[in-house]
Residue, then its C-alpha position, 0 to 999 in steps of 0.5 A: x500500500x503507498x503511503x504518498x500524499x500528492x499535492x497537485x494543486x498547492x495555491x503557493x504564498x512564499x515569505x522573505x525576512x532577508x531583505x536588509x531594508x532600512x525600514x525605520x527610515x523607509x516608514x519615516x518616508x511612507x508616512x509622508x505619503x499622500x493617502x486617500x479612502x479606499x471606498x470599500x473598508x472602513x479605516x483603510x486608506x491607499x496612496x493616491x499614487x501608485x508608484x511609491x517608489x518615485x517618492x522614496x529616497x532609495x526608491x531605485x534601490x528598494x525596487x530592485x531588493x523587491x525584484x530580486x526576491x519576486x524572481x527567485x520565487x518565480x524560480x521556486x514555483x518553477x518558471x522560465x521567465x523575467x518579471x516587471x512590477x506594475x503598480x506598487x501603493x501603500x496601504x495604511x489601516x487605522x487603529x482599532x480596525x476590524x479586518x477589511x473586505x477580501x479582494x483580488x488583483x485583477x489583470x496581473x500574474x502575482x503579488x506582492x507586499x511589504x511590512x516595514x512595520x510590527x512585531x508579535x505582539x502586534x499580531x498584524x497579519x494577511x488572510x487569504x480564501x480558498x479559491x476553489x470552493x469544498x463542496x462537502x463540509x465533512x467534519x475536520x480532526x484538524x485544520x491544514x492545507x487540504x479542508x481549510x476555508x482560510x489561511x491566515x499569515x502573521x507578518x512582522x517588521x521586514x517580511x515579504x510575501x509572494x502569491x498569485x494575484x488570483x487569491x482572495x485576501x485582506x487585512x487583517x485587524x488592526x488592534x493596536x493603537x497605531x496606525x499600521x503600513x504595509x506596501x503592495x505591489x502586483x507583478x506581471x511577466x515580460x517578453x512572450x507568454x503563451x503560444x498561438x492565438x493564446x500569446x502576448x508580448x508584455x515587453x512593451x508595457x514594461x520598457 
């Protein structure tokens, strides 16, 4: 009898804490950023602008940190191919803030985001849907990878997490009495993807 649990269809998320970014320097920046209502959650505010990067000091040099790490996940989940971020905002959620709505990027391949701020007993944390629904809700013994509706992943000071811009996430809250930043980013490939009438050159839209 094998003993083998195969794993076709793992949704990845993929976390980074080397990124050697000055972060008291850089949240000292991003609270100078103009903000303006996101229109869905209460307390939560985006920049108006979404290249944050133009407005930081060592903006260049932060994107380029931010680059690295993207395309070694790109190698971790197995692709042949160079990346360019598209949009990149900061979002800021007020103090005592329950968790916002869930959201998805459309028309990009992944996403990004960035916690130059918080530590354990901040609890700050993202939480991400299922995308695939179970159509049976069978009894659990536990929780894990395979019956779990939700996954919730708490983030401190220097992380940097990776996903498919297909999964359904949102903040989650804010208990604390400050205002808690986060930076996100979406991602999409360059050069040629695809073949036939299913191909597409992403290399103009990142010159």
């Amino acid at each position: 009898m094998s003993n083998t649990v195969c794993i076709p269809f793992g949704e990845p998320i993929i976390k980074y804490n080397d990124l050697n970014i000055d972060n008291k320097t850089l949240l000292k920046e991003l609270k100078n950023t103009e903000m303006k209502d996101t229109g869905g959650s209460e307390g939560t505010f985006i920049s108006k602008d979404m290249n944050i990067f133009k407005y930081l000091k060592d903006g260049q040099s932060i994107e380029s940190t931010f680059l690295t790490r993207i395309r070694d996940a790109v190698i971790k989940l197995d692709y042949n191919t160079d990346i360019a971020i598209g949009n990149c905002w900061l979002t800021m959620t007020k103090p005592k803030i329950n968790a916002t709505h869930y959201h998805l990027h459309s028309n990009y391949w992944l996403s990004a985001c960035y916690y130059p701020m918080g530590d354990k007993k901040d609890n700050f944390g993202i939480e991400f849907k299922r995308p695939t629904p179970l159509i049976f809700d069978v009894p659990r013994s536990n929780f894990g990878t395979f019956n779990s509706l939700t996954y919730q992943l708490r983030v401190t000071a220097g992380d940097f997490i990776v996903f498919p811009s297909y999964l359904e996430h949102r903040i989650l809250a804010n208990s604390t009495k400050i205002k808690r930043y986060s930076m996100a980013m979406v991602i999409n490939p360059t050069g040629k993807i695809g073949t036939g009438d299913s191909s597409i050159d992403y290399s103009p839209l990142y010159r």
